[in-house]
C-alpha positions as CSV (number, residue, x, y, z in Angstrom):
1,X,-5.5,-28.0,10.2
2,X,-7.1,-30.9,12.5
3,X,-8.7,-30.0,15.3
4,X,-7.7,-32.1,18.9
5,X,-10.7,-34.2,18.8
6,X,-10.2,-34.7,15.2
7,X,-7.1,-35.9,15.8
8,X,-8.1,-38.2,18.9
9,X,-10.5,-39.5,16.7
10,X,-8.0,-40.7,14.5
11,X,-6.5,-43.4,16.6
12,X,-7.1,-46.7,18.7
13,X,-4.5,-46.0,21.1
14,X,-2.7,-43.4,22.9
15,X,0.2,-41.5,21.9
16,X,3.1,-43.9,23.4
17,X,4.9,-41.1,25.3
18,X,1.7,-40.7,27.4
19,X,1.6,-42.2,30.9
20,X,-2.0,-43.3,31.6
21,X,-3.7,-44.1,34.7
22,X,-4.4,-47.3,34.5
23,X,-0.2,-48.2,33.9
24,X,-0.2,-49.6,30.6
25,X,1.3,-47.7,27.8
26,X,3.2,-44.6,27.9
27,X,7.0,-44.2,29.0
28,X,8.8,-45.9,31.8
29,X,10.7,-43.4,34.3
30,X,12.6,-44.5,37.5
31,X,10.8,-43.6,40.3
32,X,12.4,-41.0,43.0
33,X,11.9,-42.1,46.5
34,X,14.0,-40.4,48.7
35,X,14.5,-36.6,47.5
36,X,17.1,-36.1,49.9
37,X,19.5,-38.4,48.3
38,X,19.7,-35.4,45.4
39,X,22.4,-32.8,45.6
40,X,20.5,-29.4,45.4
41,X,19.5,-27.3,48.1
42,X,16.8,-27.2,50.7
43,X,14.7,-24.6,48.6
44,X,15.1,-26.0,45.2
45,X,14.0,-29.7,47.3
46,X,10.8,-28.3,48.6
47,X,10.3,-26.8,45.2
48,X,10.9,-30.2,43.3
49,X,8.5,-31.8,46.1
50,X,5.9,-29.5,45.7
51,X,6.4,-30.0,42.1
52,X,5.9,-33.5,42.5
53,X,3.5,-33.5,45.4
54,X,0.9,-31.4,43.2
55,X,1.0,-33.5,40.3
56,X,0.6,-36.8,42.0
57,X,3.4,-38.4,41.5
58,X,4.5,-38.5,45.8
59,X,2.1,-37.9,48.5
């Protein structure tokens, strides 16, 4: 069994799925900008914000 940097080493590029800083590669998603516009409740909102908040991808 390959080990992870085995692997890595294996390939020029990253895996396409993988969003990368810098933008290019990886998937396209539509970006949420308003999370009130969803129809869930307050607490599973602030979860999903948090969620989001944490990771980077709303500030």
């Amino acid at each position: 069994m390959a080990s992870a940097v085995a692997v890595q080493e294996l390939s020029t590029a990253p895996p396409e799925k993988y969003i990368l800083k810098d933008g290019i590669g990886g998937i396209d998603f539509p970006m949420l900008e308003h999370l009130g516009l969803l129809t869930s409740s307050e607490t599973e909102l602030e979860k999903l914000k948090l969620a989001f908040s944490s990771s980077g991808y709303i500030q």
